[in-house]
MARVEX-295731 format. One record per atom (N, C-alpha, C): x, y, z; residue number from 1. Coordinates in steps of 0.02 Angstrom, whole numbers, plus 50000, padded with zeros to 5 digits. Example, Ala and Ser with C-alpha at 12.3 -4.5 7.8 and 13.67 -1.06 7.14 Angstrom:
BEGIN
      c1      c2      c3   pos
   50660   49716   50390     1
   50615   49775   50390     1
   50660   49835   50390     1
   50642   49888   50354     2
   50684   49947   50357     2
   50645   50002   50394     2
This chain:
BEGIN
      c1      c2      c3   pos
   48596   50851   51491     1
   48664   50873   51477     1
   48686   50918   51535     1
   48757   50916   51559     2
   48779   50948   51602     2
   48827   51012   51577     2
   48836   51055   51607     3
   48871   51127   51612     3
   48928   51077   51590     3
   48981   51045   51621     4
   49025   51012   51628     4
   49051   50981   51566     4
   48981   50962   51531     5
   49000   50913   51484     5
   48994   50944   51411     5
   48969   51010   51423     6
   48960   51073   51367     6
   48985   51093   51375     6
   49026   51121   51404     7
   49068   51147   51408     7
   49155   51143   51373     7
   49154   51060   51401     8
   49207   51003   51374     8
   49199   50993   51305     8
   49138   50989   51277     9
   49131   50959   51211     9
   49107   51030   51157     9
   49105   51082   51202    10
   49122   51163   51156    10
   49180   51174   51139    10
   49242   51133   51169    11
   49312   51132   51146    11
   49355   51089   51119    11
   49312   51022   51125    12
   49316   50953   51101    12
   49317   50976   51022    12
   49245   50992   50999    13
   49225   50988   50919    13
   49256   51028   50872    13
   49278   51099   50891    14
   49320   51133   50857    14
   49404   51102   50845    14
   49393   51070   50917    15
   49482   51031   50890    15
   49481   50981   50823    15
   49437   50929   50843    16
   49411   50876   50800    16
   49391   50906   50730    16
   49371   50988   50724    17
   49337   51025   50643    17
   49406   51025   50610    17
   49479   51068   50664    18
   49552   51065   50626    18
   49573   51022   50606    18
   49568   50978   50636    19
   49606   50901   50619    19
   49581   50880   50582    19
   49516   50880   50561    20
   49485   50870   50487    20
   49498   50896   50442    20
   49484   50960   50457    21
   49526   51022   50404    21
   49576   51010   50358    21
   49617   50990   50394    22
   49699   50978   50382    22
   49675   50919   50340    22
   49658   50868   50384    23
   49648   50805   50324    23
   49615   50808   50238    23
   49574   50864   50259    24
   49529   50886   50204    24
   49576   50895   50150    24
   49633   50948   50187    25
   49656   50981   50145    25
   49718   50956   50118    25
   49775   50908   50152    26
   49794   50854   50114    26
   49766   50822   50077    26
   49729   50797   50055    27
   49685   50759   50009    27
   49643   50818   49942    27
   49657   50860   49970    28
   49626   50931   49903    28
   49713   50937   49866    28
   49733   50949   49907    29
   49813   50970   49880    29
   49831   50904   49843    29
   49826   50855   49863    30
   49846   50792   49833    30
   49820   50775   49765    30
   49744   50795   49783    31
   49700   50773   49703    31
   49739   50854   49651    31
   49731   50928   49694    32
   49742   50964   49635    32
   49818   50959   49620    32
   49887   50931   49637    33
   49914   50922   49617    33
   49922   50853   49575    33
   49870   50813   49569    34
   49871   50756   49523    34
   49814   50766   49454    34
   49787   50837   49463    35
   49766   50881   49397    35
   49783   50886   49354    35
   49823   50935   49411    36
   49902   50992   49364    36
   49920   50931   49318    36
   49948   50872   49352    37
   49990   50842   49326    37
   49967   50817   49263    37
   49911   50782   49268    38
   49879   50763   49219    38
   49867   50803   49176    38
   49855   50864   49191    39
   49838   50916   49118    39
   49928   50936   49089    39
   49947   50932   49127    40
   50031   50972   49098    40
   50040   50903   49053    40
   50027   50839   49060    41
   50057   50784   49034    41
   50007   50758   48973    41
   49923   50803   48980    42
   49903   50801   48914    42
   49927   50865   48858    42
   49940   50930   48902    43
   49988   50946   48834    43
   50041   50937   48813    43
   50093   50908   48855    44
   50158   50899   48839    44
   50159   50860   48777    44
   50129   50791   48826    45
   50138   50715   48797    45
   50075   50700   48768    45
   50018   50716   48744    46
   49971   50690   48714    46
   49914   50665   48761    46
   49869   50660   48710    47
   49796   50605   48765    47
   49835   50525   48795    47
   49865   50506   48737    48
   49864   50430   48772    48
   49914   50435   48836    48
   49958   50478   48841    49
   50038   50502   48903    49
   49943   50506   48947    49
   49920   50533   48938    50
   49869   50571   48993    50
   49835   50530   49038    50
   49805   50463   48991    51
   49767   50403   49004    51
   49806   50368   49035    51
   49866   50369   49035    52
   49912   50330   49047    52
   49917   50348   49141    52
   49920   50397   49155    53
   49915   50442   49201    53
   49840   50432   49250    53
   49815   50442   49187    54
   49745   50427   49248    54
   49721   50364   49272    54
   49777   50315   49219    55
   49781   50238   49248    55
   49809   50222   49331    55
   49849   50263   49336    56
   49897   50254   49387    56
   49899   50292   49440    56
   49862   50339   49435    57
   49845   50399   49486    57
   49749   50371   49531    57
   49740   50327   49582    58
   49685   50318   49593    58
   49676   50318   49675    58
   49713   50391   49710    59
   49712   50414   49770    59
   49645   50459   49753    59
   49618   50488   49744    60
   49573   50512   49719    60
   49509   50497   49746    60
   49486   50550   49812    61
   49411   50504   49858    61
   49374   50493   49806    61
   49324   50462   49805    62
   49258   50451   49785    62
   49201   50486   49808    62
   49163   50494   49752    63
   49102   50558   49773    63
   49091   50526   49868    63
   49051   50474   49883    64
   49023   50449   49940    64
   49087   50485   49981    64
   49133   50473   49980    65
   49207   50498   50035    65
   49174   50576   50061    65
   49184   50599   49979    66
   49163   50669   49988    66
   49089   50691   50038    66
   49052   50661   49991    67
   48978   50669   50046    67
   48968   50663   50125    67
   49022   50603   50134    68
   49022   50585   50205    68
   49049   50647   50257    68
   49113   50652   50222    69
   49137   50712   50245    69
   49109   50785   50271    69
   49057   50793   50212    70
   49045   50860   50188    70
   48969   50832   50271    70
   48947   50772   50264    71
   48893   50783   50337    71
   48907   50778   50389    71
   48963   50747   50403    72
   48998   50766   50465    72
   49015   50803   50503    72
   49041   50870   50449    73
   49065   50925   50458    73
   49016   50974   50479    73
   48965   50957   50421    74
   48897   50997   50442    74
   48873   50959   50512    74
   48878   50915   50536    75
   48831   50894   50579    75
   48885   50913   50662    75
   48963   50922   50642    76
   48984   50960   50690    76
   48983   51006   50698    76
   48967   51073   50643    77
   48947   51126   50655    77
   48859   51141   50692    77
   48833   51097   50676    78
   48771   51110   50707    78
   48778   51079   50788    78
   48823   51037   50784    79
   48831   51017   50875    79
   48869   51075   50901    79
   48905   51120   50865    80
   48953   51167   50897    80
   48873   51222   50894    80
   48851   51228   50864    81
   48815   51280   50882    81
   48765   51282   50927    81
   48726   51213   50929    82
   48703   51190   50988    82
   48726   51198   51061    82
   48793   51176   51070    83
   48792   51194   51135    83
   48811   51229   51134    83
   48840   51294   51107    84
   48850   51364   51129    84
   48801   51394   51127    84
   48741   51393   51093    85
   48692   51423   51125    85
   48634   51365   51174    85
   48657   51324   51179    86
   48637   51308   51268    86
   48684   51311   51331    86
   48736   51321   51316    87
   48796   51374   51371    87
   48758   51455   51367    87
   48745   51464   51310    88
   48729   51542   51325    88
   48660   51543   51376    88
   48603   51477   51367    89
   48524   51505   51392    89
   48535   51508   51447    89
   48486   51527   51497    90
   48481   51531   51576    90
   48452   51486   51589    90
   48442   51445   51651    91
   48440   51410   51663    91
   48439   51317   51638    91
   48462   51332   51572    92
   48527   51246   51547    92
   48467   51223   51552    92
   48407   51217   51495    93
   48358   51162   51503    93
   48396   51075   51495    93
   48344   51034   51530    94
   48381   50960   51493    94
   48354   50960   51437    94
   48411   50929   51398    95
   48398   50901   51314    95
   48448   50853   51333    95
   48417   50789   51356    96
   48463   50740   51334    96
   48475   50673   51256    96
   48432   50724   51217    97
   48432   50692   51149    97
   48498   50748   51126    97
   48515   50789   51149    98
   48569   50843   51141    98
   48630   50818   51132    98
   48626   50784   51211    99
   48701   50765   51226    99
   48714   50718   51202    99
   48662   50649   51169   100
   48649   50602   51146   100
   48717   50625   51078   100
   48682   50675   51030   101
   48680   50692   50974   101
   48764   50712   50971   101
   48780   50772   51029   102
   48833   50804   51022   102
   48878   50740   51045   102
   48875   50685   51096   103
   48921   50622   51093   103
   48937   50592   51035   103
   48887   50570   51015   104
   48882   50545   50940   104
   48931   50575   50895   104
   48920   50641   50873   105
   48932   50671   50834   105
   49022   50678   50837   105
   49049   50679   50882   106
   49108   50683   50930   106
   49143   50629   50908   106
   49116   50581   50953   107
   49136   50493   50954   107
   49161   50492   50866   107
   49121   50518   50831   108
   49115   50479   50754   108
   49197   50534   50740   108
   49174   50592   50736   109
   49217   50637   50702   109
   49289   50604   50712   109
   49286   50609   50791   110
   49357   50609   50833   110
   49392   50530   50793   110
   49349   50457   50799   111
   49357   50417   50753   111
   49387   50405   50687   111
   49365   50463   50644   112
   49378   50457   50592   112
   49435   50494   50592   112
   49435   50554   50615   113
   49481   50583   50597   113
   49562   50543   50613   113
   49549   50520   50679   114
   49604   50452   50699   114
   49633   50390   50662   114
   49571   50378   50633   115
   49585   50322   50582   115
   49635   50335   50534   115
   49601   50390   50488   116
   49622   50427   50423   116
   49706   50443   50459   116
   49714   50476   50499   117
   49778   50510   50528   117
   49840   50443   50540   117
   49788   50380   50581   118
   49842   50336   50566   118
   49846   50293   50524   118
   49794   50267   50502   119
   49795   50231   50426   119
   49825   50257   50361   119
   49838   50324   50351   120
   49872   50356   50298   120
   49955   50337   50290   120
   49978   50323   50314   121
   50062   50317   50296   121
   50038   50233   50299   121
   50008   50198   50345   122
   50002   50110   50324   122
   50007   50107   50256   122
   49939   50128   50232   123
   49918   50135   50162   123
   49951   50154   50125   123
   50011   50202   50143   124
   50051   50219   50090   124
   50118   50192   50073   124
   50107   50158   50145   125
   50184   50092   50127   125
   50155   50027   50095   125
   50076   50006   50100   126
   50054   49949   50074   126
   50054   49969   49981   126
   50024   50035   49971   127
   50014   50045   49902   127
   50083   50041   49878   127
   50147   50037   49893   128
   50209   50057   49873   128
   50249   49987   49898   128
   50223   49952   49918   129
   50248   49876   49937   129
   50293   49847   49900   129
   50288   49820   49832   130
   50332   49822   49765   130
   50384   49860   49782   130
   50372   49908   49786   131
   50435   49954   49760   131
   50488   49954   49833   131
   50442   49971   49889   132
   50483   49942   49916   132
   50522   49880   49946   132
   50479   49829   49908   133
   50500   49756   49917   133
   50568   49752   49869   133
   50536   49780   49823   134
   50602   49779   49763   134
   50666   49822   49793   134
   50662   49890   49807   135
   50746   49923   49848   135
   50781   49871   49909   135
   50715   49845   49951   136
   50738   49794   50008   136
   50781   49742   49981   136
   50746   49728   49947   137
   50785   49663   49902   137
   50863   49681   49860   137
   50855   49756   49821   138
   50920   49764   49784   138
   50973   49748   49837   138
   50940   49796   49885   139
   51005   49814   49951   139
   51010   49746   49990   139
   50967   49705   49997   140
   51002   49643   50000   140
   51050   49581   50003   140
   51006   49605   49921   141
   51086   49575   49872   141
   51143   49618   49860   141
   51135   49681   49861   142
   51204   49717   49876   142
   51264   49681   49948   142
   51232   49703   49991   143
   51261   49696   50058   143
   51285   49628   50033   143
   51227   49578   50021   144
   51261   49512   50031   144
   51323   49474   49962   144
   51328   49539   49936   145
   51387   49513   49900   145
   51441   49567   49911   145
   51420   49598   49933   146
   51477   49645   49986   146
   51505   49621   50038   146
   51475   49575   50085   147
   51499   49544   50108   147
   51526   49475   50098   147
   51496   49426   50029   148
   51519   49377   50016   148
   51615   49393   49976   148
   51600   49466   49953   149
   51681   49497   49928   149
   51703   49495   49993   149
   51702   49527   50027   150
   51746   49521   50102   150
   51761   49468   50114   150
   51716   49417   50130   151
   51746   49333   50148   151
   51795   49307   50122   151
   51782   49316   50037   152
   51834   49296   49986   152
   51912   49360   49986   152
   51887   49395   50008   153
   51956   49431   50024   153
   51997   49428   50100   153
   51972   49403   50136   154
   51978   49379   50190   154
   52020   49316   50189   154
   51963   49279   50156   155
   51993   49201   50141   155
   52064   49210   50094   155
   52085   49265   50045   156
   52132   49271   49994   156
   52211   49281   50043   156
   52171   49318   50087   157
   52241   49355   50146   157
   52270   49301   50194   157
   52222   49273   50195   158
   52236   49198   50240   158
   52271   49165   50211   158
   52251   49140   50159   159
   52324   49080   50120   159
   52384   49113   50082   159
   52364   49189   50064   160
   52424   49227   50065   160
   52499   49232   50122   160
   52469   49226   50168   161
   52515   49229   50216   161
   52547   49175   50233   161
   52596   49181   50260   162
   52650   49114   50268   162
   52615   49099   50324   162
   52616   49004   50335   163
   52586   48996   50401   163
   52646   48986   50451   163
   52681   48977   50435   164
   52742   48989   50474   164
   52755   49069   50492   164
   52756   49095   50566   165
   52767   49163   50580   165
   52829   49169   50573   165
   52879   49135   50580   166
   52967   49147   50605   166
   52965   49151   50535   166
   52948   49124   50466   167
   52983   49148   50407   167
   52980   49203   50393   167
């Protein structure tokens, strides 16, 4: 491992920990506001309003999501600590199972976190497809009988009018 490249990737991994962070934490905010919801809608509305709810609510990681997460994180904290204390030793022994590890560890994070960042709104226009297939469609058929009224009012003004100009 080089000065150069510990150096680079002592500022690399902490970027890559926020950007996880954040993701983390959209997805905490998301599930505890789909709690709330669910508990306000089992006392409002009953168990079955509730079930009904937890039918339809299935953004919700899965333990494995969680786990994956939770070693990642750990395994970038142990690459962040790694090379700051091989920036700190004197004379920078080689460990190139190090740099191996801290690439790795990098490559994956930086990956995922990319994925998740741009795959999230895909996913959220594919889960919502219907619905928005269905507004595409109202407005559609709006326009196109908005404009089929215009034609016919168009066409009404036309034989309204004398075709003779001098009369």
């Amino acid at each position: 491992m080089t000065e150069a490249f510990a150096g680079s990737m002592v500022t690399v991994i902490p970027i890559i920990l926020v950007a996880a962070a954040v993701e983390i934490q959209q997805t905490y905010t998301k599930v505890a506001d789909d709690i709330d919801h669910l508990i306000n809608t089992y006392h409002s509305e009953g168990p079955d309003a509730a079930l009904s709810v937890v039918d339809r609510r299935t953004e919700t990681p899965s333990r494995s999501v969680i786990v994956v997460m939770a070693l990642l994180t750990a395994s970038h904290l142990v690459a962040e600590a790694y090379l700051i204390l091989w920036l700190a030793a004197t004379g920078h022994p080689a460990h190139p199972w190090g740099a191996w590890f801290v690439s790795i560890t990098g490559i994956i994070g930086f990956s995922l976190v990319a994925i998740v960042a741009l795959l999230r709104p895909f996913l959220r226009i594919w889960k919502n497809f219907p619905a928005l297939f269905a507004i595409g469609h109202a407005f559609a058929v709006e326009w196109e009988e908005k404009s089929w009224n215009e034609q016919e009012r168009l066409q009404d003004e036309e034989t309204a009018r004398p075709s003779d100009p001098s009369a």
